[in-house]
C-alpha positions in Angstrom: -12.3 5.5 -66.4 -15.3 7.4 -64.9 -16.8 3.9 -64.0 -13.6 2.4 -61.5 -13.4 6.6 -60.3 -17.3 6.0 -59.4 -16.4 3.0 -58.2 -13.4 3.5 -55.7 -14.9 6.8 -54.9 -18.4 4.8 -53.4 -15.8 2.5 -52.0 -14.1 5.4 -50.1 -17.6 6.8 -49.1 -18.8 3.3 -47.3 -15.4 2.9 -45.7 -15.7 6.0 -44.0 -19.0 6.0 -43.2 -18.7 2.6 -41.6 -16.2 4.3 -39.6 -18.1 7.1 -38.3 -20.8 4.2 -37.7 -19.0 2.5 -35.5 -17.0 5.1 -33.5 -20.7 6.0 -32.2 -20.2 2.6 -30.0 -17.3 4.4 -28.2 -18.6 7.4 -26.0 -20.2 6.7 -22.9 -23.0 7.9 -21.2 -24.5 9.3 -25.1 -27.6 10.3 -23.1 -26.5 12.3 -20.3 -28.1 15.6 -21.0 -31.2 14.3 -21.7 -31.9 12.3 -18.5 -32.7 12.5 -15.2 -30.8 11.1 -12.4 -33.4 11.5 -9.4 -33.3 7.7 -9.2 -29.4 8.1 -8.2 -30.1 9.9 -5.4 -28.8 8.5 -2.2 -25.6 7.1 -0.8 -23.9 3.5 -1.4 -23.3 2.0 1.6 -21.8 -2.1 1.4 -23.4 -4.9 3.1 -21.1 -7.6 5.4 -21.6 -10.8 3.7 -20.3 -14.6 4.4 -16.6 -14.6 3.9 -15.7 -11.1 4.1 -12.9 -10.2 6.4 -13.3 -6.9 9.0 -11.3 -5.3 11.5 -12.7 -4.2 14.1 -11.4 -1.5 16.4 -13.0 -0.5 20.0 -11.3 2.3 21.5 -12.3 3.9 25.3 -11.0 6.1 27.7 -9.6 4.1 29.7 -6.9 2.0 27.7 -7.4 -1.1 29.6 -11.2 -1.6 29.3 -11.1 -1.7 25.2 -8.3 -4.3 25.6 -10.2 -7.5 26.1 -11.5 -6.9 22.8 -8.8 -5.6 20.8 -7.5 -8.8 19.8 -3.7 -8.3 18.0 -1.3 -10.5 16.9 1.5 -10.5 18.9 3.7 -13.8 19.3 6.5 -13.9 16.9 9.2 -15.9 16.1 12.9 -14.9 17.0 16.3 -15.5 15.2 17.1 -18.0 18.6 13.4 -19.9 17.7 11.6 -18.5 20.8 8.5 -16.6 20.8 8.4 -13.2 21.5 5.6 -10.2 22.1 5.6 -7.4 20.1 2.7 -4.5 19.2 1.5 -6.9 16.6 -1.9 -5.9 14.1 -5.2 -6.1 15.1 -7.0 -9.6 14.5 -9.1 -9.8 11.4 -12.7 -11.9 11.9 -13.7 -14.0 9.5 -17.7 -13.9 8.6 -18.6 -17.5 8.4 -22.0 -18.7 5.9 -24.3 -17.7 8.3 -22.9 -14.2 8.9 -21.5 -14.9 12.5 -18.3 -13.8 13.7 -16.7 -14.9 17.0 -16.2 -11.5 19.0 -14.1 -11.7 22.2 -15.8 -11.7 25.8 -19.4 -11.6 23.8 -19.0 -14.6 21.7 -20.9 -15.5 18.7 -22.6 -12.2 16.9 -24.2 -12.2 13.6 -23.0 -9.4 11.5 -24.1 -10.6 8.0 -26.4 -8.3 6.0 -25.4 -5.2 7.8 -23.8 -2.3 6.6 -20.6 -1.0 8.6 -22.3 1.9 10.6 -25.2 -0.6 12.2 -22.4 -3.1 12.7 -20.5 -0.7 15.0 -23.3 0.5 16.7 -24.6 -3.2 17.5 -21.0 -4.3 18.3 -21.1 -1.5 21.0 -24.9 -2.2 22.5 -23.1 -5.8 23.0 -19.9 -4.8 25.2 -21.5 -1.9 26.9 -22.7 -4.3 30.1 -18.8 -5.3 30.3 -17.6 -1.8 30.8 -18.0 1.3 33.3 -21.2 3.3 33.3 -19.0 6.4 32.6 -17.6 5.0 29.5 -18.5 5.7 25.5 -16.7 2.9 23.6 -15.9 4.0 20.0 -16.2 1.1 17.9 -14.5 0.7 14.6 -15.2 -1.5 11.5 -13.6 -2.1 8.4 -14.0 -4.2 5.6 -10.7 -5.6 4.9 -10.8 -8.1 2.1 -13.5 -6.2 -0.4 -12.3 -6.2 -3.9 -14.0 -6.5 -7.6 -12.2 -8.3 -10.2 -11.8 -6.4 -14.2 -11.2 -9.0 -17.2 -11.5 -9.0 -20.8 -10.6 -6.4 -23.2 -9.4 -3.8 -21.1 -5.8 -2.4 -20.8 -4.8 -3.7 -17.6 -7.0 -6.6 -16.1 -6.7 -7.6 -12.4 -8.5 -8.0 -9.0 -8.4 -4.5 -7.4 -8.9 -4.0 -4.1 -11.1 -0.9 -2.5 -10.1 0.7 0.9 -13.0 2.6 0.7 -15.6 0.1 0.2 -17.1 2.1 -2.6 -16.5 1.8 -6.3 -18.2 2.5 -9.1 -18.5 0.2 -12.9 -16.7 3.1 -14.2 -14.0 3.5 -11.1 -13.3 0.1 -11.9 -13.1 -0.3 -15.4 -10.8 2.8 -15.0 -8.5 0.9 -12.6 -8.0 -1.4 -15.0 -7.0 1.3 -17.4 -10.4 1.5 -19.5 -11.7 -0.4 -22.4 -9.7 -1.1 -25.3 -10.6 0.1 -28.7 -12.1 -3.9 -29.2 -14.0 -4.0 -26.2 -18.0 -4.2 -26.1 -19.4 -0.6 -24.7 -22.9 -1.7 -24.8 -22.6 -5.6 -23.3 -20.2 -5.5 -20.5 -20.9 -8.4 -18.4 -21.2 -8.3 -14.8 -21.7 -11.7 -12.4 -23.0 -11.4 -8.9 -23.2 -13.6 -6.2 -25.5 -13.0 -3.3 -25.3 -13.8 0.8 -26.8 -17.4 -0.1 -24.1 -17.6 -2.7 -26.7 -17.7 -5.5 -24.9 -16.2 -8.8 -26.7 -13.9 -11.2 -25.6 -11.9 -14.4 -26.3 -8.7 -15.8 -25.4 -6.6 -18.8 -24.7 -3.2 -18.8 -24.7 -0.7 -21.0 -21.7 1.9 -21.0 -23.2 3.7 -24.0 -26.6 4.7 -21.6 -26.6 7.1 -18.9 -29.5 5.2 -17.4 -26.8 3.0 -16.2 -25.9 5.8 -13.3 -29.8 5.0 -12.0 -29.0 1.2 -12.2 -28.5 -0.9 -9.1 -25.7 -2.4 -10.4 -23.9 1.0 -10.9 -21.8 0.7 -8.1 -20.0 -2.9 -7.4 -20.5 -5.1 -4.4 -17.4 -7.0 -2.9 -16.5 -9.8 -5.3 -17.9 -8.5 -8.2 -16.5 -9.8 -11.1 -16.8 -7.5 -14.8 -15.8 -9.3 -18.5 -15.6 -7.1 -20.9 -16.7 -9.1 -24.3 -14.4 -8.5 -27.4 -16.2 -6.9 -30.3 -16.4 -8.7 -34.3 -13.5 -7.2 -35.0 -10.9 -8.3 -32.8 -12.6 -11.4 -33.0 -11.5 -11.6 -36.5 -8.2 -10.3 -35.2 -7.7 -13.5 -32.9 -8.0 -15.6 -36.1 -5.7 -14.3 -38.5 -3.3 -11.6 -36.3 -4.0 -8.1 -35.2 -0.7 -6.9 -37.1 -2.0 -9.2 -41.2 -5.5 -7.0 -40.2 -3.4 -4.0 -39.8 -1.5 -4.6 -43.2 -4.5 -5.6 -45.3 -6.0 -2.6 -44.7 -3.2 -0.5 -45.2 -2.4 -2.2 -48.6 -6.2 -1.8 -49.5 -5.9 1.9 -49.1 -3.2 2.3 -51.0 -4.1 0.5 -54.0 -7.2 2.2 -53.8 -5.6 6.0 -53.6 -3.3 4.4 -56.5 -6.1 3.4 -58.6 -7.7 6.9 -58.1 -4.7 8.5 -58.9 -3.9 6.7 -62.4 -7.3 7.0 -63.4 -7.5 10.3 -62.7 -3.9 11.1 -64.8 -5.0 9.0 -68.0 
């Protein structure tokens, strides 16, 4: 009797410390307090690459000199089948391979590889000759078409797009309602492709706070992020989450039944 008490008692032990084991995968960012994030420092700030779509926006004074290069789309089509003019939305430009967009009046401008704020301001050097010395054009740009894409084991996979052309590994994986209890904390995958369209891959680690000094800690437009199952929904994909579920729970009981007749004799 003292034997199978010894027995399903270690059994117990190992179960529970296996447990505790793995529920020290889960957290994120273990390290924090003992770090430092100097490396951080500094603001994100996206770079226009080949394919991206902007909107771009130049305002004046005087109403009629910005509209030669407020492009909108106007011309619809009526009930009777004839066009007609209405306020329309601004025009969206299309950044080809080599970065160029084709900007009204100015023609062919190469945008590619700069952020948005040097993008406005070279936008503005370039129609400045077309316009009144006593104008200040305002010009506008927006990346329209920047989203990251969330797969894997997370809750609610998707591409997500980002009006503010900012987001974080963590915003995202948050957008796609975080991690499941299966996914991989410490080998999330994340595939990059550059302005050549080279790809590369990286693996983060969700468990390390060095990731907040890591390039890759906030996303670039088209980033795509897999989160990798761990071994045990692996094994859960084999034989069924819900047979897992009830082996277990048979297993405990037997065991807790065992311990209790032995411990009655």
């Amino acid at each position: 009797m003292r034997k199978n008490l010894f027995f399903i008692v270690f059994a117990v032990l190992c179960m529970t410390l296996g447990s505790c084991g793995s529920s020290k995968q889960i957290a994120y960012f273990q390290n924090a307090d003992s770090l430092s994030y100097a490396a951080s420092k500094g603001l994100f700030d996206a770079k226009i690459m080949p394919k991206d779509l902007l909107t771009i926006t130049v305002s004046t004074t005087d109403p009629k000199a910005a509209t030669p290069f407020n492009l909108s789309v106007t011309n619809t089509l009526n009930a009777t089948g004839y066009l007609s003019t209405g306020a329309g939305s601004l025009q969206t430009y299309l950044v080809d391979n080599d970065g160029f967009i084709n900007f009204p009046v100015v023609g062919q401008l190469k945008v590619g590889g700069m952020t948005k704020r040097q993008c406005e301001n070279y936008i503005r050097d370039k129609i400045l000759p077309y316009m009144s010395k006593t104008e200040n054009p305002i010009v506008t740009v927006k990346m329209a078409s920047f989203k990251v894409t969330v797969a894997g084991e997370v809750k609610a996979p998707g591409v997500f797009n980002v009006d503010q052309e900012k987001i974080s590994v963590i915003e995202a994986l948050a957008r796609a309602g975080d991690l499941t209890i299966y996914g991989k904390r410490g080998n999330v995958l994340l595939i990059r492709e550059d302005a050549t369209g080279e790809k590369s891959v990286h693996r983060l680690n969700l468990n390390d706070a060095n990731l907040i000094n890591s390039p890759y800690y906030y996303l670039q437009q088209n980033d795509y992020l897999y989160v990798e199952p761990n071994s045990v929904q692996a094994k859960n994909s084999a034989i069924g989450s819900s047979t897992t579920i009830w082996i277990s729970v048979v297993s405990i009981l037997t065991s807790v039944a065992s311990l209790v007749v032995n411990v009655l004799k």
